[in-house]
C-alpha positions as CSV (number, residue, x, y, z in Angstrom):
1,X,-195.6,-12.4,-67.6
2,X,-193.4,-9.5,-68.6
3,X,-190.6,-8.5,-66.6
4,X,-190.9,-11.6,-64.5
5,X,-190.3,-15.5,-64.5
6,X,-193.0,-18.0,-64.3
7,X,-194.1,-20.3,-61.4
8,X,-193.9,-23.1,-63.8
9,X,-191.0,-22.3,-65.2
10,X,-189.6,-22.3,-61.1
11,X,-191.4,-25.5,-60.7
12,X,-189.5,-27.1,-63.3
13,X,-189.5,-31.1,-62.4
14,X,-185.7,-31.5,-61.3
15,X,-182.7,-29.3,-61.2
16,X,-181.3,-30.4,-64.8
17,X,-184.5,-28.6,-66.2
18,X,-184.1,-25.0,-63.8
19,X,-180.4,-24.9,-64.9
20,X,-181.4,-25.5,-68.6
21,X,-183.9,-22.6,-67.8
22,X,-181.6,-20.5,-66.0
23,X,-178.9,-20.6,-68.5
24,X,-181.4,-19.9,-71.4
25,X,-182.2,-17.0,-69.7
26,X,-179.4,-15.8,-68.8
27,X,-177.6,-15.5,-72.2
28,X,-181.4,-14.4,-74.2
29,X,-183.1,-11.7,-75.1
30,X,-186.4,-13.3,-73.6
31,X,-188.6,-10.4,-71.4
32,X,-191.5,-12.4,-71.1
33,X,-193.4,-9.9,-74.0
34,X,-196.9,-11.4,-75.5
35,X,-195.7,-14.5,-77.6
36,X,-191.8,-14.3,-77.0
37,X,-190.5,-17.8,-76.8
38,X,-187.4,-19.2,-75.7
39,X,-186.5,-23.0,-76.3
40,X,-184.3,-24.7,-74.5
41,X,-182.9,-28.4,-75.5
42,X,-184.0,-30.7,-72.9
43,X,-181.4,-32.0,-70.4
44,X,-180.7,-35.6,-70.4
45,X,-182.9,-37.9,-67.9
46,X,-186.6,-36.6,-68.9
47,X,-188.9,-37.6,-71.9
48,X,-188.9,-33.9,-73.0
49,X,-186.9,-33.1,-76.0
50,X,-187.2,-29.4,-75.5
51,X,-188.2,-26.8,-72.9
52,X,-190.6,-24.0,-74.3
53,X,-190.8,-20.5,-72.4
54,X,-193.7,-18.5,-73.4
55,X,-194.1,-14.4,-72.7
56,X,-197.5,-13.8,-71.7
57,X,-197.1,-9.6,-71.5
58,X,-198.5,-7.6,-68.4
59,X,-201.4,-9.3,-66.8
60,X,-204.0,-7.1,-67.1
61,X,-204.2,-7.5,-70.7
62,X,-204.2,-11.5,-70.1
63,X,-207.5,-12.8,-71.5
64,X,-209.5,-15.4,-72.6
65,X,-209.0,-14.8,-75.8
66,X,-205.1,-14.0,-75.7
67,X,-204.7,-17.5,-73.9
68,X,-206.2,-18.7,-77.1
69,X,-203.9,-17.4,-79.4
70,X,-200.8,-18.6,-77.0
71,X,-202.0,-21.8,-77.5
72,X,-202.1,-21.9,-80.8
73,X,-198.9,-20.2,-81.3
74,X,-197.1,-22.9,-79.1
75,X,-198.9,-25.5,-80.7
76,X,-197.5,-24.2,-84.1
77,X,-193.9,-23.4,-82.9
78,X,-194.0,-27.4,-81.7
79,X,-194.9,-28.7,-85.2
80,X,-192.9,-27.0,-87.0
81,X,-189.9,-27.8,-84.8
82,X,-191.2,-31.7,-85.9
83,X,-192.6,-32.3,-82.3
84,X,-196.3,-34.7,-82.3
85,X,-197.2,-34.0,-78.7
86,X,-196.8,-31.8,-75.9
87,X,-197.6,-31.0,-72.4
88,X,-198.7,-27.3,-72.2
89,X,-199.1,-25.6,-68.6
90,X,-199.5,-22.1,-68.3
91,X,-200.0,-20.0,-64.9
92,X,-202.6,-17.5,-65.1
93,X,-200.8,-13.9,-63.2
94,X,-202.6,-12.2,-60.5
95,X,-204.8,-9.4,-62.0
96,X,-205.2,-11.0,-65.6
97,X,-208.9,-10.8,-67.0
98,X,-208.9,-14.5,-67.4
99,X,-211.5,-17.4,-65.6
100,X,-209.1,-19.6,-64.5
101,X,-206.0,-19.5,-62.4
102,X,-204.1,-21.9,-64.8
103,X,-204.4,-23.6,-68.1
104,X,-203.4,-27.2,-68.8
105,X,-203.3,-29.0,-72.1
106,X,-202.4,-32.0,-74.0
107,X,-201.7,-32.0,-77.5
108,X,-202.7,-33.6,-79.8
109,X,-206.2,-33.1,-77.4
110,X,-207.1,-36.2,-75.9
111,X,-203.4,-37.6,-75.3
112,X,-202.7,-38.9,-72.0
């Protein structure tokens, strides 16, 4: 969401991951503007190679349709980086126009 920082990206699994995500942020331009991404390499001791963060812009213009388009802009950022799977979590903010409090998908669909 603009302006702030993510649950997920606060929930991260272990410390390694928050201080990748700290320093990332710390020494980026990221805002958390519609589509803004910031990757971060991975720390040693997960199965991740990289960390994506993913702006989602102010809530209340946080749709159905705009979660859509996220999606498929992460997707693309992944396989053009050369990545074949991913993970994808995304926490619906307060006051967005969207159906469900969060969002949770593998790719490629169907990966367990």
């Amino acid at each position: 969401m603009e302006g702030k920082r993510s649950a997920a990206g606060r929930r991260a699994a272990g410390q390694g991951q928050r201080r990748a995500l700290t320093r990332g942020l710390k020494f980026s331009r990221f805002t958390g503007k519609p589509g803004q991404m910031l990757e971060v390499l991975a720390p040693s001791g997960i199965k991740a190679s990289r960390l994506l963060l993913v702006g989602l812009g102010k809530a209340e213009a946080l749709d159905e349709k705009s979660l859509e388009t996220l999606g498929a802009q992460i997707v693309g950022r992944l396989y053009t980086a050369g990545e074949s799977a991913a993970n994808i979590e995304i926490d619906v903010p307060k006051g967005a126009r969207s159906r469900r409090p969060n969002w949770r998908r593998t790719w490629p669909s169907g990966r367990s």
